[in-house]
C-alpha positions in Angstrom: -6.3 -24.2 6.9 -6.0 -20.7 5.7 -2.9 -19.1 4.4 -1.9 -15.3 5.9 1.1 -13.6 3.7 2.6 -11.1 5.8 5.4 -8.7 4.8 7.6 -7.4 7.2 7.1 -10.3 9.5 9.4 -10.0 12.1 8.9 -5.9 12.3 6.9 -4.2 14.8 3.4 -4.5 13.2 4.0 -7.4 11.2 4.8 -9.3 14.1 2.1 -8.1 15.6 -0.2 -9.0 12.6 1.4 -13.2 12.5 0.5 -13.5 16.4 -2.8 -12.5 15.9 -3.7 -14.6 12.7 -1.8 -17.4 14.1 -3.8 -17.2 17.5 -6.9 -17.6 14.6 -5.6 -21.0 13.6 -4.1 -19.8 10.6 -1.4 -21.2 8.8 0.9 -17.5 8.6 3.7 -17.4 5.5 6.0 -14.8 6.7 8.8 -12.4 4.1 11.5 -10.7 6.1 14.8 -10.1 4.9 15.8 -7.7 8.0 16.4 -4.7 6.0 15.5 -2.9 9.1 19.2 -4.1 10.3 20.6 -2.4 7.1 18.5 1.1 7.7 19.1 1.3 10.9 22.7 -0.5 12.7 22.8 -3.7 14.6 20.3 -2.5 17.6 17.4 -2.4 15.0 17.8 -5.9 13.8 14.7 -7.7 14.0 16.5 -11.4 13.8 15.6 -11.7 17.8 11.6 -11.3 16.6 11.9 -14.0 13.7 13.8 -16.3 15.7 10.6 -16.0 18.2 8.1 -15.9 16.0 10.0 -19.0 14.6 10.2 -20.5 18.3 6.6 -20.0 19.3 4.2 -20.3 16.4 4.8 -23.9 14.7 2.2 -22.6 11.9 4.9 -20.0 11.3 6.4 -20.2 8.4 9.7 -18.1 7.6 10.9 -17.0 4.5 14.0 -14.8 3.9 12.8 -13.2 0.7 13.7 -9.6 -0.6 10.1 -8.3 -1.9 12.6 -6.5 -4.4 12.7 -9.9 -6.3 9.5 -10.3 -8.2 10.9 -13.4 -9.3 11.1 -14.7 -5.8 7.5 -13.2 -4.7 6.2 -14.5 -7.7 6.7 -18.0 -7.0 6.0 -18.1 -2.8 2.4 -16.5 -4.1 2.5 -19.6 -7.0 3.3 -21.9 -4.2 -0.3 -21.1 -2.4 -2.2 -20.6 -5.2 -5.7 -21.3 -3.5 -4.9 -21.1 -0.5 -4.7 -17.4 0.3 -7.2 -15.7 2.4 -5.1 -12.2 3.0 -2.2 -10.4 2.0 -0.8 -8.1 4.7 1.7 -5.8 3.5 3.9 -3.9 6.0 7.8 -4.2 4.7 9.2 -0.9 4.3 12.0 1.4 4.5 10.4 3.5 7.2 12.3 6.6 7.8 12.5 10.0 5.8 15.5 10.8 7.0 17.3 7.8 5.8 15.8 8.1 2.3 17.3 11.0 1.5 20.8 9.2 2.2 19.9 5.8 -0.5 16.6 6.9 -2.8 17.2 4.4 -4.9 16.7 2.0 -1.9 14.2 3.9 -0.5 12.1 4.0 -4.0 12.5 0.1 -4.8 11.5 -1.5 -1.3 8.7 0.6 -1.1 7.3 1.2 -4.5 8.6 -1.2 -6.5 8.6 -3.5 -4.1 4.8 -3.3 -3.0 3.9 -3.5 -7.2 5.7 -6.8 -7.3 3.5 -7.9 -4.0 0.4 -6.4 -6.0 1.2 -8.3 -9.3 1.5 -11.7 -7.5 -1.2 -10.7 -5.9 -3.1 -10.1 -9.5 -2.0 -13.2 -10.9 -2.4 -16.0 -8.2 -5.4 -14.3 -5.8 -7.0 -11.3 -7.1 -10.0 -11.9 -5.3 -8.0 -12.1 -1.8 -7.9 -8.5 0.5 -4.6 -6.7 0.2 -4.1 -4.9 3.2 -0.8 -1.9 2.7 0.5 -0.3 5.4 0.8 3.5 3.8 1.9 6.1 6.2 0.5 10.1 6.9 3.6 11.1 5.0 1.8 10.7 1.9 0.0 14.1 2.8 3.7 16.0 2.8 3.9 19.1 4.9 0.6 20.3 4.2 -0.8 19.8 7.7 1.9 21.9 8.6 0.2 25.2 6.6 -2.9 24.6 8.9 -3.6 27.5 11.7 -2.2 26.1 15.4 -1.7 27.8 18.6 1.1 27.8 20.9 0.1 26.0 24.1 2.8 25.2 26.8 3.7 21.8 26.0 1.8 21.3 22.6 0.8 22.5 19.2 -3.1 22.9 19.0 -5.1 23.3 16.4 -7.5 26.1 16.5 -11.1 25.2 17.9 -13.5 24.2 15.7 -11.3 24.0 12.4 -12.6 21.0 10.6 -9.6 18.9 10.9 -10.1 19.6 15.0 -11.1 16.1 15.4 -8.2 14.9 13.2 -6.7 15.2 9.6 -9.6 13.6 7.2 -8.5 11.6 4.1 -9.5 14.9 2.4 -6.5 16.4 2.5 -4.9 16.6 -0.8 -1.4 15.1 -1.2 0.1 17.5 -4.2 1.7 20.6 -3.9 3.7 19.6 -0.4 7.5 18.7 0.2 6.7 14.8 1.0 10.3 14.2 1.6 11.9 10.9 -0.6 10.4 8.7 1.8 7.0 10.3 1.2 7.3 9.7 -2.2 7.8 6.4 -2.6 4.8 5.6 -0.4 2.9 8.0 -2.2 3.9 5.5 -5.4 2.9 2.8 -3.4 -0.2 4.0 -1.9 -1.5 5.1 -5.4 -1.0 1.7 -6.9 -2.4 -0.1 -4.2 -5.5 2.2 -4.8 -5.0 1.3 -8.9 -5.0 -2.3 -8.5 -8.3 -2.3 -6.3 -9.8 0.5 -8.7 -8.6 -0.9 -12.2 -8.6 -4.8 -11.8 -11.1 -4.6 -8.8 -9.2 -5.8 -6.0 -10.0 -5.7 -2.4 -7.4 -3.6 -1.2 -6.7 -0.8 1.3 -4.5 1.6 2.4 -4.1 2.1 6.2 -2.7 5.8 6.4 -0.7 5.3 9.7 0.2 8.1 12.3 3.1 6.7 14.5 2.7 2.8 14.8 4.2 1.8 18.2 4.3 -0.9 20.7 6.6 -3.0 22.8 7.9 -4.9 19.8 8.8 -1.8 18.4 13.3 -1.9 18.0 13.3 2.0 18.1 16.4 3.8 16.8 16.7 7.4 16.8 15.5 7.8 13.0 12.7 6.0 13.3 10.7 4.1 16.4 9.7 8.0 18.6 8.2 6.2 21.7 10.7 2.9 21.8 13.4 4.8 21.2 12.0 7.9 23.9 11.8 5.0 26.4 15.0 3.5 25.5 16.9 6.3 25.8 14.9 7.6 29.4 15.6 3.7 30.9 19.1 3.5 29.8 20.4 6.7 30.1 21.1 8.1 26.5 20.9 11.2 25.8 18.1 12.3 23.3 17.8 15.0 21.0 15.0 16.9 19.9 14.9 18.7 16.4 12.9 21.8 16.4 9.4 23.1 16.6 10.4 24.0 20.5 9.7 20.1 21.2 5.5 20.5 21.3 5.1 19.1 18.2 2.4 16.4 18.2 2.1 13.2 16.9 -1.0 11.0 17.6 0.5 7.0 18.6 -1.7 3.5 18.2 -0.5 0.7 19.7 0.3 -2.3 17.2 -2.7 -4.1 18.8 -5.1 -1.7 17.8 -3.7 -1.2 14.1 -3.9 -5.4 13.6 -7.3 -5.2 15.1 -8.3 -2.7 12.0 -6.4 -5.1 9.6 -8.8 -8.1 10.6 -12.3 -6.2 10.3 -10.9 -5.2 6.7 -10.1 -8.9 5.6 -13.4 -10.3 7.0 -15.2 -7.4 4.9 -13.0 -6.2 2.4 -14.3 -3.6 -0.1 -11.7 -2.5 -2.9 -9.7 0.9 -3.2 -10.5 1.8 0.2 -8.2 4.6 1.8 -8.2 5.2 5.8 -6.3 7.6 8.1 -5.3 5.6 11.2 -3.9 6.4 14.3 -4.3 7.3 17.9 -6.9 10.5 16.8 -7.9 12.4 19.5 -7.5 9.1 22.0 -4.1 8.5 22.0 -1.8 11.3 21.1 1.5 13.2 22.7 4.0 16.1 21.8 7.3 15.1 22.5 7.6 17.5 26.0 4.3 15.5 26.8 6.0 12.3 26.0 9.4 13.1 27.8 7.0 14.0 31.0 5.4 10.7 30.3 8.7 8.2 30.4 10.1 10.0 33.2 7.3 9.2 35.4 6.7 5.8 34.4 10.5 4.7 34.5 11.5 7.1 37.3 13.9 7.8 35.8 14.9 11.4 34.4 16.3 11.9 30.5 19.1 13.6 29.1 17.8 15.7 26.3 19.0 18.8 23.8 17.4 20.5 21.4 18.4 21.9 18.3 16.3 24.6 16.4 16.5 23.3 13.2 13.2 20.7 12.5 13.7 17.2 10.2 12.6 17.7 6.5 9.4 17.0 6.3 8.9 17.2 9.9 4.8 17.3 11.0 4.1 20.4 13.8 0.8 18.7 14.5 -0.4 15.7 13.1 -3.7 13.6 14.7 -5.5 11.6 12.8 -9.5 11.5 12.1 -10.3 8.2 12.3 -14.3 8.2 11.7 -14.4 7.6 8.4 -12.6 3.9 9.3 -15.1 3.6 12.6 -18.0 4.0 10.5 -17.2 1.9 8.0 -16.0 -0.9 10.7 -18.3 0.2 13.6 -17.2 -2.6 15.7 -13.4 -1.6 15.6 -13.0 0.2 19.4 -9.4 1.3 20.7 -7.7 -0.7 23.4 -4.6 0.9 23.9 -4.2 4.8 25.3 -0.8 6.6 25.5 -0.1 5.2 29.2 -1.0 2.0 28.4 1.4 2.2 25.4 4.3 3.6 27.4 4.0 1.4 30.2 4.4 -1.8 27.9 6.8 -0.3 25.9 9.2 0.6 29.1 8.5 -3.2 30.1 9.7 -4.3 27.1 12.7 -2.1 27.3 13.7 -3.1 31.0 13.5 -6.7 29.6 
């Protein structure tokens, strides 16, 4: 039987990422410390997930391991030696606005923590795909220098500008304010490329818009949609921070992003870099989003607004995700933004 390592296990997409390897037949080795209770309060805790996963899956198998501790990671890799068919990294601290409160957190889950996974990696399976959950952030503020138009509810881009159909992985990531979170998986992303480019490792980094679904635990710093829906179902208000509330963010369901994990691991190819998202499919601005809970839920929200935007903050961010469909031509989208919010607000009503 083969062996899955997933980071992150009990979070929203590596949760997502043990059900479907499980579902394979695979045997799935899961690291989750639930940090995301530390980041985030109580409410983000992601205990009820493990406990589930533990529950449900009896090829689960759980292991409360900080990836800080290369000592620790080290050994679970040692452990398996030979037995590893993927590595599927998604622990992080997520949010750049709680980075800015604890850097030195921040820097060593997601930098040096992701080198420790890539040096276990090195040492016990170098030949095995390493699959790293990177993030749009890497790209800083630059997307927010490109030429868009006011529309009623939305930022657009202006027609037939190349990144119309999405941002490419040719946008540079230098000269931009990445925020602190940015730059730690900036760190990470660039080693993960390193590894695959110097020792020749299969690995890739999945440059993610906003990753959502219904096992999302959204809070208000990170989790938009959950925490949209939460906030619309239950009654709390929700506050908006600038860009008059169009701006746009593109949204793939956890589904979707797992499905792009698997067609990597079956044909892995090493330093590969992919934007990922909902593209031109599946994306929202917030107003859009807002529109989109109330009618589902029937239910109306409580917002405000305040003018001033979160560092770091994307106006207009969809991603071009042709570069990944032509390399993995059999990768299709399941999941639109309806589709999304209805599970979601599901989920929420329990």
């Amino acid at each position: 039987m083969r062996t899955i390592i997933v980071t992150g296990s009990a979070g929203l997409i590596g949760s997502e990422t043990v059900r479907h390897f499980a579902k394979e037949g695979a045997r799935v080795l899961g690291i989750d410390n639930d940090m995301r209770a530390r980041f985030f309060g109580a409410e983000a805790s992601t205990a009820k997930t493990r406990e589930k996963l533990c529950r449900d899956l009896p090829q689960y198998e759980h292991h409360d391991v900080d990836i800080r501790d290369a000592a620790k990671v080290l050994d679970l890799f040692r452990a398996e030696k030979g037995k590893i068919a993927a590595i599927v990294h998604t622990a992080a601290q997520p949010s750049h606005d709680w980075a800015a409160r604890d850097p030195q957190a921040d820097f060593t889950v997601n930098a040096n923590g992701t080198l420790n996974l890539l040096e276990a990696a090195r040492a016990c399976c170098p030949e095995t795909p390493f699959v790293f959950t990177s993030t749009n952030k890497v790209y800083g503020d630059t997307p927010n220098r490109l030429p868009l138009r006011e529309l009623e509810k939305r930022w657009e881009i202006e027609p037939s500008h190349e990144y119309e159909p999405g941002i490419s992985e040719t946008m540079s990531i230098d000269y931009t304010k990445h925020s602190l979170f940015g730059a730690s998986k900036v760190a990470a992303d660039i080693l993960v490329q390193e590894y695959g480019r110097y020792f020749n490792m299969p690995t890739v980094c999945f440059r993610g818009g906003c990753l959502t679904g219904p096992a999302h635990a959204g809070t208000e710093l990170h989790g938009f949609l959950s925490y949209l829906m939460i906030c619309t179902v239950s009654g709390r208000p929700y506050r908006v921070f600038g860009y008059k509330g169009k701006q746009v963010r593109d949204n793939i369901h956890s589904f979707d992003l797992v499905e792009a994990f698997a067609e990597f691991i079956r044909a892995p190819r090493a330093a590969a870099v992919y934007n990922i998202g909902g593209s031109r499919h599946s994306n929202c601005s917030i107003l859009e989003a807002i529109d989109l809970c109330q009618e589902i839920s029937g239910k109306k929200l409580t917002w405000n607004y305040e003018e001033t935007n979160r560092i770091g903050d994307h106006i207009w961010w969809i991603s071009d995700v042709r570069k990944f469909q032509n390399d993995y031509p059999a990768w299709k989208f399941r999941y639109g933004m309806r589709e999304i919010l209805e599970e979601i607000h599901a989920a929420v009503k329990g």
